[in-house]
DRENTIZA-314520 format. One record per atom (N, C-alpha, C, O): residue number from 1; residue in one letter; x, y, z. Coordinates in pm, whole numbers, plus 50000, padded with zeros to 5 digits. Layout:
N
<atom><n>NUM</n><res>A</res><xx>X</xx><yy>Y</yy><zz>Z</zz></atom>
...
// end
This chain:
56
<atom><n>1</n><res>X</res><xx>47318</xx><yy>76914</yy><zz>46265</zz></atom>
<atom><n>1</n><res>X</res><xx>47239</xx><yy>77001</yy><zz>46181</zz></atom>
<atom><n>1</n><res>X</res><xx>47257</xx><yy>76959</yy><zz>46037</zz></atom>
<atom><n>1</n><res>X</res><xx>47369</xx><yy>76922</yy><zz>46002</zz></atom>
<atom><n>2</n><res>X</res><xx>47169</xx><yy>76960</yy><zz>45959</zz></atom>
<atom><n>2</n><res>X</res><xx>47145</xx><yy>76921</yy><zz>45831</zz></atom>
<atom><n>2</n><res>X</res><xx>47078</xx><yy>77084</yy><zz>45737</zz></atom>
<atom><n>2</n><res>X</res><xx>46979</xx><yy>77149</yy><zz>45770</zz></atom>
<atom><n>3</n><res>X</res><xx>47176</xx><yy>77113</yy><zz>45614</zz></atom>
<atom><n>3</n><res>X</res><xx>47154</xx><yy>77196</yy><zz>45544</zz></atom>
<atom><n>3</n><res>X</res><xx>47095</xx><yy>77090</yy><zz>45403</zz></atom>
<atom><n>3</n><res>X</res><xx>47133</xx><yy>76976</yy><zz>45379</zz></atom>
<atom><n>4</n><res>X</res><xx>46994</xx><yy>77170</yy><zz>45328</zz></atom>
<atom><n>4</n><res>X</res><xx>46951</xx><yy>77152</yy><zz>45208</zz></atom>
<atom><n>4</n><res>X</res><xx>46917</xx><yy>77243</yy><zz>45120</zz></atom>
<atom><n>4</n><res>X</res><xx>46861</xx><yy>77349</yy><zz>45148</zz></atom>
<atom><n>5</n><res>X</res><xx>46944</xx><yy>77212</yy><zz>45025</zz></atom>
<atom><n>5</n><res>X</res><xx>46842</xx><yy>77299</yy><zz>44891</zz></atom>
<atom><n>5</n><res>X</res><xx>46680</xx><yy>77315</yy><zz>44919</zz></atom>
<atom><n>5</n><res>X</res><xx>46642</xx><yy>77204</yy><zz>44957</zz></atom>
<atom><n>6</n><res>X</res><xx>46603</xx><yy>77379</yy><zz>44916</zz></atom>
<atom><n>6</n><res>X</res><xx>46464</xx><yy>77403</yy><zz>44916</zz></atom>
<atom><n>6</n><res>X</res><xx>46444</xx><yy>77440</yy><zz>44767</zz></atom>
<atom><n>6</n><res>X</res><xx>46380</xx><yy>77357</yy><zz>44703</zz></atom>
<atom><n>7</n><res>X</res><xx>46475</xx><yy>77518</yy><zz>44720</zz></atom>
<atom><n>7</n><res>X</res><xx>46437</xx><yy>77578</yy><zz>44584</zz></atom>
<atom><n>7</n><res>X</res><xx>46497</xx><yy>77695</yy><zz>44535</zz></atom>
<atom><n>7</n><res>X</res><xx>46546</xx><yy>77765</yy><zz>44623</zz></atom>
<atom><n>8</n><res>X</res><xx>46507</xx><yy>77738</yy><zz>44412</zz></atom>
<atom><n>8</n><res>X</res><xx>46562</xx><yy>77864</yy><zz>44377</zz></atom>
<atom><n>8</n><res>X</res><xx>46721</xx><yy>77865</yy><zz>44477</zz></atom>
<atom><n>8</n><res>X</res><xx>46809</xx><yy>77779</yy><zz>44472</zz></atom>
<atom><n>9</n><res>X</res><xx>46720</xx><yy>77997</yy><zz>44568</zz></atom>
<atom><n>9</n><res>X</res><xx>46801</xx><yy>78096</yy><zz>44661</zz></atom>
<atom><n>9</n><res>X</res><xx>46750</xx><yy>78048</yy><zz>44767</zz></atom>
<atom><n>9</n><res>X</res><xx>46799</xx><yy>78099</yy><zz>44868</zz></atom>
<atom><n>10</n><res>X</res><xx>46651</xx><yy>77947</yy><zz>44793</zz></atom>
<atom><n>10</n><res>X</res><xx>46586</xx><yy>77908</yy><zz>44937</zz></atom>
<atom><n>10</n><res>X</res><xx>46690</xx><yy>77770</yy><zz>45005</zz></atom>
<atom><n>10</n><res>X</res><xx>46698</xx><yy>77666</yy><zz>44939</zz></atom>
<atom><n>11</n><res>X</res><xx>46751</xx><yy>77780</yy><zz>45114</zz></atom>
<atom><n>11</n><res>X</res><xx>46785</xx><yy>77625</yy><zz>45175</zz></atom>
<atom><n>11</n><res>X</res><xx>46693</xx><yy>77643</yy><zz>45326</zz></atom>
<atom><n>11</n><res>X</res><xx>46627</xx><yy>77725</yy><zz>45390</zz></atom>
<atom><n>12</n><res>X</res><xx>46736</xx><yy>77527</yy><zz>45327</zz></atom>
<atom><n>12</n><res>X</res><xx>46681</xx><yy>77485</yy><zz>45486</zz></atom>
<atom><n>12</n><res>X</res><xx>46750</xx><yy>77421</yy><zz>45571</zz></atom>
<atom><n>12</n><res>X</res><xx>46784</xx><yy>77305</yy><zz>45544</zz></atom>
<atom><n>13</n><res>X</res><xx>46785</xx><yy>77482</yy><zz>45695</zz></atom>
<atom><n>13</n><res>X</res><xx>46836</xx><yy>77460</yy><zz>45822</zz></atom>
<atom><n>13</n><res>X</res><xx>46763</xx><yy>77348</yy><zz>45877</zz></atom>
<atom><n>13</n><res>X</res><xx>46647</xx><yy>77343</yy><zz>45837</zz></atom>
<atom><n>14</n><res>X</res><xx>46792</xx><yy>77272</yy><zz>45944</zz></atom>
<atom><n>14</n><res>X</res><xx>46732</xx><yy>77156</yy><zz>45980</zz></atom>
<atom><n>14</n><res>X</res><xx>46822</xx><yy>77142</yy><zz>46107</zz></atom>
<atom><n>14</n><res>X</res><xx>46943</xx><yy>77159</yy><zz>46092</zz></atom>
<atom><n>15</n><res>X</res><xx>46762</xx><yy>77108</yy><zz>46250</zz></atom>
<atom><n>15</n><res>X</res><xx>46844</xx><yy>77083</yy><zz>46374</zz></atom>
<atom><n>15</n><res>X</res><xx>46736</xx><yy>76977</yy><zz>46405</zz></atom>
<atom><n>15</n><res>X</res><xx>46617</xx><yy>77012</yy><zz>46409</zz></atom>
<atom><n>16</n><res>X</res><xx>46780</xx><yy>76825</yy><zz>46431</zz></atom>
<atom><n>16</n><res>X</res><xx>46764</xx><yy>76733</yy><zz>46408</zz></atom>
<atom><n>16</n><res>X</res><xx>46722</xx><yy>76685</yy><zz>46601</zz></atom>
<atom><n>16</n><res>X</res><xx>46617</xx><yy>76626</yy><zz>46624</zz></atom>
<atom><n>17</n><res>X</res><xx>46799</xx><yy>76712</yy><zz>46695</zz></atom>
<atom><n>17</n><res>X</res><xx>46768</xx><yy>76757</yy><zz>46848</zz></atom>
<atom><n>17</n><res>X</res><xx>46675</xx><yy>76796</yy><zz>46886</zz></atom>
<atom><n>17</n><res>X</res><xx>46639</xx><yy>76750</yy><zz>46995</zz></atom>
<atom><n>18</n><res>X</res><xx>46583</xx><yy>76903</yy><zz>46817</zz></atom>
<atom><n>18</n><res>X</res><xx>46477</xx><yy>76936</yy><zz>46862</zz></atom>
<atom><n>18</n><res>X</res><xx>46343</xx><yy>76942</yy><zz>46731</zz></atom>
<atom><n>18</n><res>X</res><xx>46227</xx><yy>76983</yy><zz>46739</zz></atom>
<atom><n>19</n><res>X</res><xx>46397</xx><yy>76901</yy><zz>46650</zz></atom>
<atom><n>19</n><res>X</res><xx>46279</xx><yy>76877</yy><zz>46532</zz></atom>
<atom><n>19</n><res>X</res><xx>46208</xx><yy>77018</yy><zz>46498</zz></atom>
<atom><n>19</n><res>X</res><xx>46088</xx><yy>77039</yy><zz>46479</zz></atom>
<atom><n>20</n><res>X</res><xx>46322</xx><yy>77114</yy><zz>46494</zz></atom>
<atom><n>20</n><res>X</res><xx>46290</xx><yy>77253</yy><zz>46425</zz></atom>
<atom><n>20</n><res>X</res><xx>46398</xx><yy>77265</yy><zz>46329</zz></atom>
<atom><n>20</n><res>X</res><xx>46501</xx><yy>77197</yy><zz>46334</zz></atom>
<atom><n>21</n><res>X</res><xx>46363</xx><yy>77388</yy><zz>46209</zz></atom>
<atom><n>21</n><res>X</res><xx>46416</xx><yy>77433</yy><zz>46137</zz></atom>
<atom><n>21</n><res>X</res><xx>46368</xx><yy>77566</yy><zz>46068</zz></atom>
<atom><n>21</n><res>X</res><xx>46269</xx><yy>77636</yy><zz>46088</zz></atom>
<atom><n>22</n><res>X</res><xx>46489</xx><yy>77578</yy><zz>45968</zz></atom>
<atom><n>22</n><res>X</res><xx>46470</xx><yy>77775</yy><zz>45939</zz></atom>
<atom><n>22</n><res>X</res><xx>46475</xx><yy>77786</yy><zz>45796</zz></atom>
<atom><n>22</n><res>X</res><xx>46587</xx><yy>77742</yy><zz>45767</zz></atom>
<atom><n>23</n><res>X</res><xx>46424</xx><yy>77815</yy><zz>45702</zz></atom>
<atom><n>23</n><res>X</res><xx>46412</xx><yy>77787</yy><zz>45566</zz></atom>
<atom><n>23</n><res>X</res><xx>46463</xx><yy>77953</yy><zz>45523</zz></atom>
<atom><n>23</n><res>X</res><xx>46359</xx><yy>78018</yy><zz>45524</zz></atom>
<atom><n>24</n><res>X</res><xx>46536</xx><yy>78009</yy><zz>45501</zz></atom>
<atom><n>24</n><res>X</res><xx>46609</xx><yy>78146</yy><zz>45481</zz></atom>
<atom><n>24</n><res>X</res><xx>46643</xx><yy>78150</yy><zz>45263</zz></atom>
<atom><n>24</n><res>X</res><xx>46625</xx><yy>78058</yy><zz>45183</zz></atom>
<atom><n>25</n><res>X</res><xx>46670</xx><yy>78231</yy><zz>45247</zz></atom>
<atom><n>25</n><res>X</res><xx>46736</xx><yy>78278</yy><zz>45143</zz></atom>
<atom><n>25</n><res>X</res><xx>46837</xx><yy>78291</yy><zz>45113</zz></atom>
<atom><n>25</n><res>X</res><xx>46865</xx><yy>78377</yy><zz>45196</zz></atom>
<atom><n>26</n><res>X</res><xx>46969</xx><yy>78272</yy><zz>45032</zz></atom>
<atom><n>26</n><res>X</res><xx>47109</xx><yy>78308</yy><zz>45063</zz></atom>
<atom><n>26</n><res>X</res><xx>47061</xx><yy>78470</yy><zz>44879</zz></atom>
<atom><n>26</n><res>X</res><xx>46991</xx><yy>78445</yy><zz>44782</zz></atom>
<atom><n>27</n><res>X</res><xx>47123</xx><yy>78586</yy><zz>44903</zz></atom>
<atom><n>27</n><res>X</res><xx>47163</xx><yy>78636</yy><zz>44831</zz></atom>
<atom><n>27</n><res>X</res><xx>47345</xx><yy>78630</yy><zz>44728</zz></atom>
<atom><n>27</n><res>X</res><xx>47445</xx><yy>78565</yy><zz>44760</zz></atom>
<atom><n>28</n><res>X</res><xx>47329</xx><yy>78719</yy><zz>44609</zz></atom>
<atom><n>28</n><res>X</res><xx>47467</xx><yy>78715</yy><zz>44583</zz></atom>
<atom><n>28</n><res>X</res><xx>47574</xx><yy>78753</yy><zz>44635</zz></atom>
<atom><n>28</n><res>X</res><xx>47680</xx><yy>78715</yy><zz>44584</zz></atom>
<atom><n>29</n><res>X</res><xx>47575</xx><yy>78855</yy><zz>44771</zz></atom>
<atom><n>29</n><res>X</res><xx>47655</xx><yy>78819</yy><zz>44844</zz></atom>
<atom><n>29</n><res>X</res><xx>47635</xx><yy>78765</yy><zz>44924</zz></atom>
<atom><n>29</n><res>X</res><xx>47622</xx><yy>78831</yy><zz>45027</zz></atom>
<atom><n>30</n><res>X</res><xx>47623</xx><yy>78647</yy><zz>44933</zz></atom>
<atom><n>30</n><res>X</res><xx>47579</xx><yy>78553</yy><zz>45046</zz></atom>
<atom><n>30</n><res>X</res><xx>47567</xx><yy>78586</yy><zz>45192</zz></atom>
<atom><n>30</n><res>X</res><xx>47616</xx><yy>78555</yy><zz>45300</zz></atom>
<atom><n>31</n><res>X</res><xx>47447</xx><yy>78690</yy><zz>45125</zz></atom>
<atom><n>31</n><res>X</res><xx>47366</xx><yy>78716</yy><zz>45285</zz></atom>
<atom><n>31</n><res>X</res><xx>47251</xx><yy>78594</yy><zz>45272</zz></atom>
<atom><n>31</n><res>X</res><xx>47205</xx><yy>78523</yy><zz>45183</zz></atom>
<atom><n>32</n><res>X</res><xx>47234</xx><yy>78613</yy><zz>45422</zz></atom>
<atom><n>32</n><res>X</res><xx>47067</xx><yy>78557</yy><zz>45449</zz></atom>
<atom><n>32</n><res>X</res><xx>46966</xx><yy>78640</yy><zz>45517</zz></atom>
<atom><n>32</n><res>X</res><xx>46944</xx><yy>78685</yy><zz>45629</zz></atom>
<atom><n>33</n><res>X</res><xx>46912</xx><yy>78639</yy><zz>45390</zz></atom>
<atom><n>33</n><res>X</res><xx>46773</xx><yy>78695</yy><zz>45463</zz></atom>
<atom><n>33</n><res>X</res><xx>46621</xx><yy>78618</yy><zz>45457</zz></atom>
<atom><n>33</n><res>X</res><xx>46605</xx><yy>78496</yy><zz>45456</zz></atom>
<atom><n>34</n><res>X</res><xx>46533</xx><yy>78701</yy><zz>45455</zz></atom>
<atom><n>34</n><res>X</res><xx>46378</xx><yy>78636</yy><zz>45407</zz></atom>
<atom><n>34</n><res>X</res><xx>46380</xx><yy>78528</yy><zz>45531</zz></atom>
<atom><n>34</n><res>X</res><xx>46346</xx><yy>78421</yy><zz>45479</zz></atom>
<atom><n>35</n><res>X</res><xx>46403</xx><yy>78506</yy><zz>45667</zz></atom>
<atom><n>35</n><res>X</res><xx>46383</xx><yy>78397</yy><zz>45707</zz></atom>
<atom><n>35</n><res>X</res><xx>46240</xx><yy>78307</yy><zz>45764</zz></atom>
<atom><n>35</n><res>X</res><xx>46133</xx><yy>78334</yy><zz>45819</zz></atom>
<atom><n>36</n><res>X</res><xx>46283</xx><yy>78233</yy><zz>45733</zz></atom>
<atom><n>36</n><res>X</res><xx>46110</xx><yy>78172</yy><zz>45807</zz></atom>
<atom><n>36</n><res>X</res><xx>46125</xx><yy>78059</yy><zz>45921</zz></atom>
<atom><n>36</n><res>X</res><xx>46171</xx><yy>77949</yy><zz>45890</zz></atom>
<atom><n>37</n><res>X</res><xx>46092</xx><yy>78083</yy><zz>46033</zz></atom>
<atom><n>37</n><res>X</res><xx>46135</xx><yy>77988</yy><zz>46134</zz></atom>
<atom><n>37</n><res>X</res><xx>46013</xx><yy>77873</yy><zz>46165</zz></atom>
<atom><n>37</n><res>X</res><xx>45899</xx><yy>77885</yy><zz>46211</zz></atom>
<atom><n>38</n><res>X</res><xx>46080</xx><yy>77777</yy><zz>46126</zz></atom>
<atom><n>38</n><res>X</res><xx>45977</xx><yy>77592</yy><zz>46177</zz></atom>
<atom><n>38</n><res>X</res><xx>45999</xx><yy>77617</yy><zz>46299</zz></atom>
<atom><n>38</n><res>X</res><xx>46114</xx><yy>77630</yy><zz>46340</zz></atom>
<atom><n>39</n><res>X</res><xx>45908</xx><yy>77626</yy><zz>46366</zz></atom>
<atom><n>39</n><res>X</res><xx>45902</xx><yy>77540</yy><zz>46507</zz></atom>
<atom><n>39</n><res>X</res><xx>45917</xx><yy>77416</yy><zz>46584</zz></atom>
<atom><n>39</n><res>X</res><xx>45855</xx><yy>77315</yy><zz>46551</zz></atom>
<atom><n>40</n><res>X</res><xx>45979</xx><yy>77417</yy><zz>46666</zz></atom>
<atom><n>40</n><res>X</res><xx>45962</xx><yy>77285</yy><zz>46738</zz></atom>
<atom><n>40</n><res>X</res><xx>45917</xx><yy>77193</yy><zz>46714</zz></atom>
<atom><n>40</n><res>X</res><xx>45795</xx><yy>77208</yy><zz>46704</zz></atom>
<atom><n>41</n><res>X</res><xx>45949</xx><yy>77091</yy><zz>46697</zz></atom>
<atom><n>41</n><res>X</res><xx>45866</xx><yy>76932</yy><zz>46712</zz></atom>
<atom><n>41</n><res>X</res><xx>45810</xx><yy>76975</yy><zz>46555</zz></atom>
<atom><n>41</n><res>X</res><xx>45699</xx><yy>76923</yy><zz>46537</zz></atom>
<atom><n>42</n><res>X</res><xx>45845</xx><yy>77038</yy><zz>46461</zz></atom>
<atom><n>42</n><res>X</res><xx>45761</xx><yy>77053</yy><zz>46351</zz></atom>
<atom><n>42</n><res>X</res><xx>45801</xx><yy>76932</yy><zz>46244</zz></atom>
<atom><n>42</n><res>X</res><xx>45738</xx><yy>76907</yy><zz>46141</zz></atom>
<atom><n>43</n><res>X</res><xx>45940</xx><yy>76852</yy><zz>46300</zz></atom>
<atom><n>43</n><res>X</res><xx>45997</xx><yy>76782</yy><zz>46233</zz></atom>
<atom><n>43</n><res>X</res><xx>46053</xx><yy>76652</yy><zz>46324</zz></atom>
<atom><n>43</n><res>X</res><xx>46083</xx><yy>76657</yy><zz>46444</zz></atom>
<atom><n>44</n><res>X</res><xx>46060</xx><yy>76514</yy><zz>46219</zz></atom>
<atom><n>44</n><res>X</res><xx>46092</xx><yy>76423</yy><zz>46296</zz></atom>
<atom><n>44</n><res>X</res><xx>46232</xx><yy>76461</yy><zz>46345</zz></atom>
<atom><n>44</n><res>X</res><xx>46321</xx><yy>76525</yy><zz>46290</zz></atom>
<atom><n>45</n><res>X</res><xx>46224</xx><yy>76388</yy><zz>46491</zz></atom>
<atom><n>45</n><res>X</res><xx>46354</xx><yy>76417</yy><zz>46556</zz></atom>
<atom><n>45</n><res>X</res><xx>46495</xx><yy>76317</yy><zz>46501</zz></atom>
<atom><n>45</n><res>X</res><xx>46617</xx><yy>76336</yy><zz>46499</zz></atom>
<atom><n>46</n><res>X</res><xx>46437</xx><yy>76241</yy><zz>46475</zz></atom>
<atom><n>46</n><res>X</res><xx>46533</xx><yy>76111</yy><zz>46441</zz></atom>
<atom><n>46</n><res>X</res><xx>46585</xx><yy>76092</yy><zz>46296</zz></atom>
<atom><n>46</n><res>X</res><xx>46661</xx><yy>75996</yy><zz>46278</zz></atom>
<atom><n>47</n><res>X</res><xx>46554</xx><yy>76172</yy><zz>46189</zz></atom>
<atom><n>47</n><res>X</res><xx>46582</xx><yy>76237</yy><zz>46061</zz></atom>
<atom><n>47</n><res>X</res><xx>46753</xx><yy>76236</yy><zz>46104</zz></atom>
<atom><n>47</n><res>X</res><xx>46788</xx><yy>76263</yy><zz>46219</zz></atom>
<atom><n>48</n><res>X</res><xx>46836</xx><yy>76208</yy><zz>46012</zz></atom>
<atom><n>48</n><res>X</res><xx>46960</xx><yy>76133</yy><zz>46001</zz></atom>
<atom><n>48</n><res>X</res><xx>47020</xx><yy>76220</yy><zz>45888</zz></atom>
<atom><n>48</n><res>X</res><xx>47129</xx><yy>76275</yy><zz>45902</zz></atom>
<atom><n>49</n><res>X</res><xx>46919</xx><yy>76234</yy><zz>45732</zz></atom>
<atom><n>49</n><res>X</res><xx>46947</xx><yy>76301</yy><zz>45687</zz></atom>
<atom><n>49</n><res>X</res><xx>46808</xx><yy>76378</yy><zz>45590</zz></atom>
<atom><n>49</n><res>X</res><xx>46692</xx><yy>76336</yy><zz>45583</zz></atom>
<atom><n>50</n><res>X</res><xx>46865</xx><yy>76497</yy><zz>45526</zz></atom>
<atom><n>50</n><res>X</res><xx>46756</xx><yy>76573</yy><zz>45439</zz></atom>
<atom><n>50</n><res>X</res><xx>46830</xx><yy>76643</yy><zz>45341</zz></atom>
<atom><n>50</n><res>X</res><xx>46925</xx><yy>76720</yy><zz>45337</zz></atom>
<atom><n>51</n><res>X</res><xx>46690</xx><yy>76546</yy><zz>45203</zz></atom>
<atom><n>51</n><res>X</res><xx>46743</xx><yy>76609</yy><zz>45095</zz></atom>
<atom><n>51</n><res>X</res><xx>46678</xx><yy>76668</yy><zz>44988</zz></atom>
<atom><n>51</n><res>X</res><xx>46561</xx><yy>76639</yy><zz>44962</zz></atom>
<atom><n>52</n><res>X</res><xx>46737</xx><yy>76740</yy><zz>44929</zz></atom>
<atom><n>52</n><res>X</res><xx>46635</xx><yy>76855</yy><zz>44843</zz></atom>
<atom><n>52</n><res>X</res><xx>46562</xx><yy>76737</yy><zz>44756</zz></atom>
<atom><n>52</n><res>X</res><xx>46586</xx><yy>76616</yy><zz>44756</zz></atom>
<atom><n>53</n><res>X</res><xx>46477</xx><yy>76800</yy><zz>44691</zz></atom>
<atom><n>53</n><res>X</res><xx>46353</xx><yy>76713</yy><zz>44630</zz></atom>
<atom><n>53</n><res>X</res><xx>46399</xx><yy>76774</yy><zz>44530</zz></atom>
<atom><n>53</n><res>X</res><xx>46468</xx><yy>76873</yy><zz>44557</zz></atom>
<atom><n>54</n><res>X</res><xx>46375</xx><yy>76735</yy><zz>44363</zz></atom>
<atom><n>54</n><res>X</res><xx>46373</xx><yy>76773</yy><zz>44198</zz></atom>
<atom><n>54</n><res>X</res><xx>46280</xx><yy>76739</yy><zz>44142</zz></atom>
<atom><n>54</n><res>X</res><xx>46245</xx><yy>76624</yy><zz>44168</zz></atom>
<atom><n>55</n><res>X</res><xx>46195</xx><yy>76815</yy><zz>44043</zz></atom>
<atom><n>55</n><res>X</res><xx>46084</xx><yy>76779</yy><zz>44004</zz></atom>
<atom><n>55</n><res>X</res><xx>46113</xx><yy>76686</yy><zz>43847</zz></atom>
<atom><n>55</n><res>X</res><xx>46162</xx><yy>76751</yy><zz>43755</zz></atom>
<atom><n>56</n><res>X</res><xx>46086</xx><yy>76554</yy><zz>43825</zz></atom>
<atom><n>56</n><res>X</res><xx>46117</xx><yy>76472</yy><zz>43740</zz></atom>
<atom><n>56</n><res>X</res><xx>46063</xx><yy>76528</yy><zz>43637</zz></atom>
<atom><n>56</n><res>X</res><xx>46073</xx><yy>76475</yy><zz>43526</zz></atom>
// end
């Protein structure tokens, strides 16, 4: 499994086995909420690694 930055309070779960993932929220007490679930096959399976993007 591969964690990343998405943006702001947003990361993304990434499970690399089945080419799904979960893009959630962490709060200040590091809850998670807001989640949003990728589906299946929504992602390459063979992805090794993932990394947050920055806008230049």
């Amino acid at each position: 499994m591969q964690i990343t930055a998405v943006s702001g309070d947003r990361i993304l779960f990434y499970g690399k086995s089945k080419g799904r993932g979960v893009v959630a929220s962490i709060d200040d007490g590091n809850n998670i909420g807001d989640v949003t679930v990728i589906p299946e096959g929504s992602f390459a399976k063979d992805w090794t690694e993932v990394s947050a993007l920055h806008p230049v």
